[in-house]
C-alpha positions in Angstrom: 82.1 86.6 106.8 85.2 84.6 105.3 86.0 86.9 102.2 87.8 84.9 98.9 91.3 85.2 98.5 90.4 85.7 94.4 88.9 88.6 94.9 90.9 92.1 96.1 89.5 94.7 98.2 91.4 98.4 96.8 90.8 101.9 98.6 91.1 103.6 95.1 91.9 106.4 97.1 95.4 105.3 97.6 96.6 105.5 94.0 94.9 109.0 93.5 96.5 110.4 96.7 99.9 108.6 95.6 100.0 110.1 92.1 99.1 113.5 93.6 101.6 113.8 95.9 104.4 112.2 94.0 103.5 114.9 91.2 103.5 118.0 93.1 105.7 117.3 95.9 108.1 114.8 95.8 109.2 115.2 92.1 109.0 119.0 92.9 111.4 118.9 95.5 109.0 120.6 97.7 109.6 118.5 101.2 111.3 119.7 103.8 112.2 115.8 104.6 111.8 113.6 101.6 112.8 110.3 103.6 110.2 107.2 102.8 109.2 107.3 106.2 108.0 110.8 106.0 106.3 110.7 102.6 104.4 107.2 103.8 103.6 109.5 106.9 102.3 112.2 104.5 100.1 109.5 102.4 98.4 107.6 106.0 97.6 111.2 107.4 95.7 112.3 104.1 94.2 109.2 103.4 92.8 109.1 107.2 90.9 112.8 105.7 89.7 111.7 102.4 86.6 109.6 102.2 87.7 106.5 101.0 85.9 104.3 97.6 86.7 100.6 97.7 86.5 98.2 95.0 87.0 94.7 93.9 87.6 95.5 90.2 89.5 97.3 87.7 86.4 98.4 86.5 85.5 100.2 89.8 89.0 101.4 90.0 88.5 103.2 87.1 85.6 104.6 87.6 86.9 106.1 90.7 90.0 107.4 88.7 87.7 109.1 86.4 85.6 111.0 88.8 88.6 112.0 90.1 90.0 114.0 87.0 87.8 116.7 88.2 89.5 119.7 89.2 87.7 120.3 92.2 87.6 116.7 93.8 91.4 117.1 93.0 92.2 120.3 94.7 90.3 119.0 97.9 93.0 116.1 97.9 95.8 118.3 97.4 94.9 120.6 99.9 94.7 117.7 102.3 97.9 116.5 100.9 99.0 120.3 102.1 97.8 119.6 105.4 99.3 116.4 106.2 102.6 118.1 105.1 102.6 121.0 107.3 101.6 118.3 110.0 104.8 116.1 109.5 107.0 118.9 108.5 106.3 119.7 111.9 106.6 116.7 113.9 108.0 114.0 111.9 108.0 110.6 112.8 111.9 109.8 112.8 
């Protein structure tokens, strides 16, 4: 299957994780390493333990955005943001 280059495929995933840990980490200054490598590290391992929700529209982006401004569906992010942080605290990749 050849896919058109007009249409995008977004894990809307990746924003929500983003925004997450930028808020409670980064501007927190809650890292133990706050290089760009380690907080991309941080972002791939959580993303790799969140189910992801693709889309090919704003509409769908949103959608996912808004599900997500549950408290509990956010907590389960952050505590895999928690996770992955521990994990390249521990062993980063540098």
């Amino acid at each position: 299957m050849i896919f058109s280059r007009d249409l995008s495929i977004l894990n809307a995933m990746e924003p929500i994780v983003s925004n997450l840990f930028e808020d409670n980490y980064v501007k927190t200054g809650a890292l133990k390493c706050d290089c760009e490598k380690c907080q991309i590290d941080i972002i791939l391992l959580t993303l790799n333990h969140v189910a992801p929700h693709y889309t090919s529209s704003q509409t769908g982006e949103a959608y996912i955005k808004a599900l997500y401004q549950e408290p509990q569906l956010q907590s389960d992010i952050l505590r895999e943001i928690t996770n992955a942080v521990k994990v390249i605290a521990e062993r980063p990749n540098h």
